[in-house]
N, C-alpha and C positions, 0 to 999 in steps of 0.2 A: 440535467446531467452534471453530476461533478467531476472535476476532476481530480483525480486520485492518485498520487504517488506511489510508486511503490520502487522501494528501495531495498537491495540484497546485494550481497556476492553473486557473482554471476554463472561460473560453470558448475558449480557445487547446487545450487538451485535452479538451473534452466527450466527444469521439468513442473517445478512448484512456481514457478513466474508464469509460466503457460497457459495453467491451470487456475491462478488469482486473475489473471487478464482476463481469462475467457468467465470467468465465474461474473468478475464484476462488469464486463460486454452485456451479460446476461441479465446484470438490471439493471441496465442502463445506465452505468456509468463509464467513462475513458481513465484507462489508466494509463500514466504517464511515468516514463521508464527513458532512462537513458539510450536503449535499443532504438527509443524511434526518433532518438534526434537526428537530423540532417546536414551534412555539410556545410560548416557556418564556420565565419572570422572568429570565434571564439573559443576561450579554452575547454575544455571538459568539463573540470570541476564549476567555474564560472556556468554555462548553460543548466551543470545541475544544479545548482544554488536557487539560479534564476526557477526554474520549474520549481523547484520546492515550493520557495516563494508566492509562485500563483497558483500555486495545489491546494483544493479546499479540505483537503485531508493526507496525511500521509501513514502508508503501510511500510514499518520497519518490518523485515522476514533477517530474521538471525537464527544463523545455524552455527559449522563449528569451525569457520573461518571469517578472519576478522576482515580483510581487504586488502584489495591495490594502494597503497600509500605512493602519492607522486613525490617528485623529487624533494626534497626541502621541505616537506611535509612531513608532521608525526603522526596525522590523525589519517585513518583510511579514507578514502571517497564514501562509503557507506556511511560513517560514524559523520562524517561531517554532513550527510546529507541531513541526518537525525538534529544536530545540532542547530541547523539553520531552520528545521521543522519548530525547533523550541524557539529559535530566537525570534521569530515570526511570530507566533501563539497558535499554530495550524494544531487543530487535533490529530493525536498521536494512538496509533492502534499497533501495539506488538505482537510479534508473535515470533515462538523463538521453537527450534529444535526439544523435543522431550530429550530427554537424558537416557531413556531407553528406545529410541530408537534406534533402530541398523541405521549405518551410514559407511561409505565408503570410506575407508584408511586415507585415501588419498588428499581426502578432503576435509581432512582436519589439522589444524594450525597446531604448530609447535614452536617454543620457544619465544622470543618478546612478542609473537604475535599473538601466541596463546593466552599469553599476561593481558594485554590488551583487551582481548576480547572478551576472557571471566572478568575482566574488570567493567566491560561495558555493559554485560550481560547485568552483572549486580547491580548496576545502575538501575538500566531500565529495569529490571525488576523489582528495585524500590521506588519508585517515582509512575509507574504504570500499574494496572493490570494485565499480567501478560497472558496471552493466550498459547500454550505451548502442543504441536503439533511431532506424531509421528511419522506422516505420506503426506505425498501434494494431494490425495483427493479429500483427507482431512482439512489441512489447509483451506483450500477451499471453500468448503464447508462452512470452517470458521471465518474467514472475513466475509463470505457472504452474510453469515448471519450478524458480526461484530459491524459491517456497516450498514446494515438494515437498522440494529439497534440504534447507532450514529445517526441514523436519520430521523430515526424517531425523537432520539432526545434534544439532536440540534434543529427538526423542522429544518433541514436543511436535504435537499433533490428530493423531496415527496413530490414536490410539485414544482416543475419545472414548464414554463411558458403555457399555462391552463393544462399540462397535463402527467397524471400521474402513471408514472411506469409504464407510458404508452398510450398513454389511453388520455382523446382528447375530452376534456371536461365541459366544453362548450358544444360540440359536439354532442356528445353523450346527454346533455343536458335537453339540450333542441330534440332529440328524440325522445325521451322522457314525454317531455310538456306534450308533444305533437299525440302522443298515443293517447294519453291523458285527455285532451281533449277531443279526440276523433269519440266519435259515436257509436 
């Protein structure tokens, strides 16, 4: 099982966070989300730095709000979750809002925030392949299949403790051999 970051805005995406958790639940990975941190001596951003950190991958989801920016800070919680994704060397999987998708008025950033965010957006657009998404059961979809791909090219959670996507290998093996050689 890896574990998986995944990092957005949070009320503009709820519905598309639901659906990557449950998607990547579904093979076998934990995704790892500020939602399920617990009561601790520590700050926010510090806890999510930390998770980033130990996340064998991280899922940027950018849509058309840039973030919560705490006090004395210029960079959002989001963009810096991304940031410490790089400064780590964790692999990076984007996926960002299509440009013609509906989306809510309400939920889209205006003014320095909007700067911000075509600005982060052109970023990761050049430094990535982005994966750009209309619905969360698109979404979906796409990091299911975008961390399948990750698995395959990094050999990384194919095979987890003898077994793959459920299935124990030793197991599976012993029964093999056993039939094999029954008469």
């Amino acid at each position: 099982m890896a574990h998986i970051f995944v990092s957005s805005t949070i009320k503009d995406l709820e519905e598309h966070r639901k659906k990557v958790s449950l998607a990547l639940k579904q093979i076998g990975h934990e995704d790892v989300a500020m939602k399920y941190f617990v009561a601790e001596d520590k700050r926010p951003l510090n806890k999510c730095q930390e998770a980033v950190a130990s996340s064998d991958l991280y899922i940027g989801i950018f849509a058309l709000r840039y973030g919560y920016k705490l006090p004395r800070y210029k960079k959002s919680i989001t963009e810096l979750e991304y940031r410490k994704a790089i400064e780590c060397g964790i692999d990076c999987l984007i996926f960002m809002l299509h440009d013609d998708a509906l989306w809510p008025v309400k939920f889209v950033d205006k003014g320095e925030d909007s700067v911000k965010l075509e600005s982060l957006r052109k970023e990761l657009s050049k430094k990535h392949i982005v994966i750009f998404f209309k619905s969360s059961d698109e979404l979906a979809k796409e990091v299911n299949s975008a961390v399948y791909n990750w698995e395959k090219r990094t050999g990384k959670s194919i095979i987890r403790d003898g077994k793959v996507t459920g299935v124990d290998i030793m197991q599976y093996t012993e029964v093999i051999i056993k039939k094999i050689l029954q008469p």
